[in-house]
TIPALUM-783668 format. One record per residue: residue number from 1; residue in three letters; x, y, z of N, C-alpha, C in turn. Coordinates in nm, 3 decimals, always signed. Each point is the difference from the previous one (the first is absolute). Layout:
% residues N
num residuo n_u n_v n_w ca_u ca_v ca_w c_u c_v c_w
NUM ala X Y Z X Y Z X Y Z
...
//
This chain:
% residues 116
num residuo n_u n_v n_w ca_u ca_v ca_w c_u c_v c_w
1 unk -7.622 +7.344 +0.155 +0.011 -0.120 +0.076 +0.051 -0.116 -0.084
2 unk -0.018 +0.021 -0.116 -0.003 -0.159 -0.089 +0.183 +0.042 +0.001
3 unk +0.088 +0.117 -0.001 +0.113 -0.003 -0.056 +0.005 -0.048 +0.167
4 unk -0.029 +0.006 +0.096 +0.067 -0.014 +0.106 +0.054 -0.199 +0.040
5 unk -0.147 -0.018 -0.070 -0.023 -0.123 +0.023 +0.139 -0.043 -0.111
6 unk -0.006 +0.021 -0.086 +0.118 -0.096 -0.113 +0.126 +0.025 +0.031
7 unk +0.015 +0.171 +0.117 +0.110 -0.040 +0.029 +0.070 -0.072 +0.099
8 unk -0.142 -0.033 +0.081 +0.010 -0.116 +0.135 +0.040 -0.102 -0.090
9 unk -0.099 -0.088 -0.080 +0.062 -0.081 -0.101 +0.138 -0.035 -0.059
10 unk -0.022 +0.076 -0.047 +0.224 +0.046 -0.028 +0.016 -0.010 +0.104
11 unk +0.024 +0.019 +0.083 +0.064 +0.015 +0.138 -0.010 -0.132 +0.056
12 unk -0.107 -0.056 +0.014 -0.018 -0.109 +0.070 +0.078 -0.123 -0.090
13 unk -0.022 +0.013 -0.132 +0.048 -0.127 -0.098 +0.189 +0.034 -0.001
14 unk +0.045 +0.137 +0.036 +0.124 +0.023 +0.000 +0.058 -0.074 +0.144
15 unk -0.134 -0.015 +0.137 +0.057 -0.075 +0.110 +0.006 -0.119 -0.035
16 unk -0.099 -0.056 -0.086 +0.030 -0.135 +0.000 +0.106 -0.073 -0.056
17 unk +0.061 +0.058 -0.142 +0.102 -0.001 -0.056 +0.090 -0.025 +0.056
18 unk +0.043 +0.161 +0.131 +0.130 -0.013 +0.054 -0.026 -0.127 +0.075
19 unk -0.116 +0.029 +0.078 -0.009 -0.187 +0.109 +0.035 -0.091 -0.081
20 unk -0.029 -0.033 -0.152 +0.069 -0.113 -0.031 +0.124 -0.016 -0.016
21 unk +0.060 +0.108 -0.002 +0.174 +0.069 -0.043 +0.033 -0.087 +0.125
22 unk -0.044 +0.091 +0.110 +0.054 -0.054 +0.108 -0.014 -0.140 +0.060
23 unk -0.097 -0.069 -0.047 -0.045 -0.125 +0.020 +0.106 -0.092 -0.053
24 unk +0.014 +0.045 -0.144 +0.114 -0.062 -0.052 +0.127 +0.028 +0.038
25 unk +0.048 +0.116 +0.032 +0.124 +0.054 +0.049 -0.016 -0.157 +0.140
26 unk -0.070 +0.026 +0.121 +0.005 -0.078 +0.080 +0.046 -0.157 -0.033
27 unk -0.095 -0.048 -0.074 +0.041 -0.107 -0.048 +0.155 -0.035 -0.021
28 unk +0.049 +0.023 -0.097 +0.134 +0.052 -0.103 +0.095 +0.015 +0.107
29 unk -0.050 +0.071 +0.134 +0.125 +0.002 +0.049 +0.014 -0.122 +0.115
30 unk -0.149 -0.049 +0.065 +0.000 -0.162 +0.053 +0.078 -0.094 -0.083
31 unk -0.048 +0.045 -0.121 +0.081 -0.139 -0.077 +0.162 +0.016 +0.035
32 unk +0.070 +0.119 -0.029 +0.113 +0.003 +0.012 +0.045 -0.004 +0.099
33 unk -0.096 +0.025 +0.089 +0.054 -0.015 +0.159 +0.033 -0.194 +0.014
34 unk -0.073 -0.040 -0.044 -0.027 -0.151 +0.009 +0.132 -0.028 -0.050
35 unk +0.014 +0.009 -0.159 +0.097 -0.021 -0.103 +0.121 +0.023 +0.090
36 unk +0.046 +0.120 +0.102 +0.109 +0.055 +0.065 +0.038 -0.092 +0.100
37 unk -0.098 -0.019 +0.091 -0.006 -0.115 +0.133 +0.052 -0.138 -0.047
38 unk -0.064 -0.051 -0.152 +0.083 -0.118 -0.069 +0.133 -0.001 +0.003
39 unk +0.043 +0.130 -0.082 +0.155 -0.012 -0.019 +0.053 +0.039 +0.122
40 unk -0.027 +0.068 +0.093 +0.068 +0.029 +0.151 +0.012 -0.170 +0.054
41 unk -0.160 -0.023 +0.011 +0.026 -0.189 +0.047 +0.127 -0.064 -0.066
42 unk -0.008 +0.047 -0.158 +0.109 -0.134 -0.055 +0.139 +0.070 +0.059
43 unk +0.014 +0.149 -0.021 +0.093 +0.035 +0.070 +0.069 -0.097 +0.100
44 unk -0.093 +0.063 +0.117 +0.074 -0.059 +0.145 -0.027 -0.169 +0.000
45 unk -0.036 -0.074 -0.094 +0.042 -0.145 +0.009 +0.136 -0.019 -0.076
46 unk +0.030 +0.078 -0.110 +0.163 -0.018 -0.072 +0.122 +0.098 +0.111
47 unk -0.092 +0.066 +0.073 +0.098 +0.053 +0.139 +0.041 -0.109 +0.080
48 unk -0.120 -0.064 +0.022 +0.018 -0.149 +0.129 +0.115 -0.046 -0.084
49 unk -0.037 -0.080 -0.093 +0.074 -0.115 -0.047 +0.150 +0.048 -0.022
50 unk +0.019 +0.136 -0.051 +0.127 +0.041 -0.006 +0.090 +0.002 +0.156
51 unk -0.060 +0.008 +0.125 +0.021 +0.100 +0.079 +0.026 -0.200 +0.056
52 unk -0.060 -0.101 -0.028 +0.016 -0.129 +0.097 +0.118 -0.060 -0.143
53 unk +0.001 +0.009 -0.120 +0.116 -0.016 -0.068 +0.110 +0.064 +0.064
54 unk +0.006 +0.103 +0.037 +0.138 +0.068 +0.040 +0.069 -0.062 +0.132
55 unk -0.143 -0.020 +0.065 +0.016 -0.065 +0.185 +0.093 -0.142 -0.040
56 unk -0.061 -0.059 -0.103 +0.081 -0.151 -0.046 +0.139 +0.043 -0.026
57 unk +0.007 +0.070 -0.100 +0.173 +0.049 -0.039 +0.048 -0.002 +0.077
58 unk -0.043 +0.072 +0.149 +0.060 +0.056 +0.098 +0.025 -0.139 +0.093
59 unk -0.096 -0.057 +0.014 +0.015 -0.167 +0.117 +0.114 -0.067 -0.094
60 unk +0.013 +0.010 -0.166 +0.099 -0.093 -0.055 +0.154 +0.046 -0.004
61 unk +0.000 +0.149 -0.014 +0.098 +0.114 +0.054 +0.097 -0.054 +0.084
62 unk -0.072 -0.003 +0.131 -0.011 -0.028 +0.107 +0.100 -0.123 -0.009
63 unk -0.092 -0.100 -0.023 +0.063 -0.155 +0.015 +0.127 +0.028 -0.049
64 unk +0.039 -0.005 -0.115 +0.100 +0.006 -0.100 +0.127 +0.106 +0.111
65 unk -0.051 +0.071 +0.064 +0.132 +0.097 +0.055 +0.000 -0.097 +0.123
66 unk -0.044 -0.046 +0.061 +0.008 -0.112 +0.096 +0.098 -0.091 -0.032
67 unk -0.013 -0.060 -0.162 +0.107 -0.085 -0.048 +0.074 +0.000 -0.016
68 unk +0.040 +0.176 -0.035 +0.102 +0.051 -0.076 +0.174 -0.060 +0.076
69 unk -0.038 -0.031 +0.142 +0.085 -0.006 +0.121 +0.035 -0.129 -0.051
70 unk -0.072 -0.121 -0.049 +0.039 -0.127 -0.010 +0.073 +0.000 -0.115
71 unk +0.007 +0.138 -0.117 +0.051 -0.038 -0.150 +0.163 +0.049 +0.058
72 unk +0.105 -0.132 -0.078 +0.157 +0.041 -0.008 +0.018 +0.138 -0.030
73 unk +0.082 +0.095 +0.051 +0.049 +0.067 -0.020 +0.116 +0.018 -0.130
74 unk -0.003 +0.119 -0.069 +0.111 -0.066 -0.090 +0.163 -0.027 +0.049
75 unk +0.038 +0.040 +0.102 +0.124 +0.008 +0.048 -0.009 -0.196 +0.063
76 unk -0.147 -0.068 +0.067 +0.006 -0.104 +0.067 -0.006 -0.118 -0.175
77 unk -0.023 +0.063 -0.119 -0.013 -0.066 -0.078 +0.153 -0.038 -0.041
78 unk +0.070 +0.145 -0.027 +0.186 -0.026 -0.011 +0.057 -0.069 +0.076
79 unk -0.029 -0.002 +0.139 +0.072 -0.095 +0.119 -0.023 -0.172 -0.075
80 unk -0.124 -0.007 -0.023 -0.005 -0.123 -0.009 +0.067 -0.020 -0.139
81 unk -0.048 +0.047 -0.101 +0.121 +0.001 -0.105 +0.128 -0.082 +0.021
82 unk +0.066 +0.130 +0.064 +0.119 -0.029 +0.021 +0.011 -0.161 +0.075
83 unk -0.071 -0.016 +0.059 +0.021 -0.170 +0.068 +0.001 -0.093 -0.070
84 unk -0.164 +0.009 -0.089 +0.017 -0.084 -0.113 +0.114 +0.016 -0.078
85 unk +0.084 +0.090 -0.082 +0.101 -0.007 -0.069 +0.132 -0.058 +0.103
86 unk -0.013 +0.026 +0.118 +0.098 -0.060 +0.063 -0.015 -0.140 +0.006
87 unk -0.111 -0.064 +0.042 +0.008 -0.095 +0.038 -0.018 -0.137 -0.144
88 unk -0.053 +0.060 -0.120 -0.026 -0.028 -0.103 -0.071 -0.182 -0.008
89 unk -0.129 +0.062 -0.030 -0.030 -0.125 +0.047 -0.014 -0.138 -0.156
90 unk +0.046 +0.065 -0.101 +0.024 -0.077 -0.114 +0.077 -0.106 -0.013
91 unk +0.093 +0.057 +0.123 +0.130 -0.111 +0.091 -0.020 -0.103 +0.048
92 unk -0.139 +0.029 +0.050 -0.015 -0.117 +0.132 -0.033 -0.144 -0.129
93 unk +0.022 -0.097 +0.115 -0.057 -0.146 -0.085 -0.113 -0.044 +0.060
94 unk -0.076 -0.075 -0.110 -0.097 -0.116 +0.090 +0.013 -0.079 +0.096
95 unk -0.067 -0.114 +0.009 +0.029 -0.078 +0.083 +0.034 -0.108 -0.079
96 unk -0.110 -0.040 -0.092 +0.090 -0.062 -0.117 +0.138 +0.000 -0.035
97 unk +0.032 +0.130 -0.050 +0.102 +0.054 -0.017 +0.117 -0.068 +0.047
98 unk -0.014 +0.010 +0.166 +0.082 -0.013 +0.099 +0.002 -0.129 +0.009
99 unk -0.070 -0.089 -0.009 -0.047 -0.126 +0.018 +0.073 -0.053 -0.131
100 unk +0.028 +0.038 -0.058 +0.044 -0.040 -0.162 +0.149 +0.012 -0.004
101 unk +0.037 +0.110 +0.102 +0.133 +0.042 -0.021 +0.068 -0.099 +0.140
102 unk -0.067 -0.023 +0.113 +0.060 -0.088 +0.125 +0.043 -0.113 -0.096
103 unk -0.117 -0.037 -0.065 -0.027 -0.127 -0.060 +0.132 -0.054 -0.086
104 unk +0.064 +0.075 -0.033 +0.072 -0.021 -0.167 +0.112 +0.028 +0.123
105 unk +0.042 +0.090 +0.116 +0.110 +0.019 +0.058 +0.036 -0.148 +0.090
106 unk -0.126 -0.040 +0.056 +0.026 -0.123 +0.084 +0.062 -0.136 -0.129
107 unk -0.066 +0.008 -0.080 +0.055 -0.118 -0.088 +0.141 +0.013 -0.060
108 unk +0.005 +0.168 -0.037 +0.166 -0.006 +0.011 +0.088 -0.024 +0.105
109 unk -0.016 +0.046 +0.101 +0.051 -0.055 +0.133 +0.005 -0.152 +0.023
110 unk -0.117 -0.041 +0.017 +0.030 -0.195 -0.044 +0.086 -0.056 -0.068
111 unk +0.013 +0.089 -0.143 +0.103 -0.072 -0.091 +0.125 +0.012 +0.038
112 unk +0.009 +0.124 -0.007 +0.117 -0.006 +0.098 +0.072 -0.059 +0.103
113 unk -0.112 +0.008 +0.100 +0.040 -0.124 +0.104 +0.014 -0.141 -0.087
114 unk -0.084 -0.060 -0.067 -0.007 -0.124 -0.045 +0.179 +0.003 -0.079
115 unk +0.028 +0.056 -0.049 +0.136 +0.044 -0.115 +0.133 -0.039 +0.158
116 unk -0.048 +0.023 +0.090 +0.160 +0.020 +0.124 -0.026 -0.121 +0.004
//
């Protein structure tokens, strides 16, 4: 009987053991379960923010091809070119200018007259 008993003993101190194995196993893997649910959370918040960054690209996308209609064309940029070089506006005078040049023409004209 006494061997029977020590090997209940053994036996019983070998359940308790594993129960703590497993006690701890349990634990160990809550924690990581926890630890996992963290980084899944941070996950799907750098998902959001990426996913409403992209939505912006896309509303500014957007705008910008809307505009695209108002930017010169390069063919409407040559047309005008060509006008400006035609019409050359380095040519034109002030008003000064003009005012300066009547000015000096009328007084020659006077003298003239005054001279007959």
């Amino acid at each position: 009987m006494d061997s029977i008993e020590k090997r209940i003993k053994y036996i019983e101190s070998r359940v308790d053991l594993l129960s703590q194995l497993v006690g701890n196993v349990e634990h160990n893997v809550i924690e990581e379960a926890k630890k996992f649910d963290e980084k899944i959370q941070f996950i799907n918040n750098e998902i959001s923010k990426l996913k409403k960054e992209i939505n912006d690209l896309k509303i500014k996308i957007n705008a910008l091809l809307d505009q695209l209609s108002l930017f010169a064309t390069s063919e409407r940029v040559s047309v005008i070119e060509k006008y400006i070089d035609l019409l050359d506006p380095f040519e034109f005078v002030t008003r000064k200018e003009l005012e300066r040049i009547l000015d000096k023409k009328v007084r020659e004209i006077l003298k003239n007259i005054e001279k007959q």
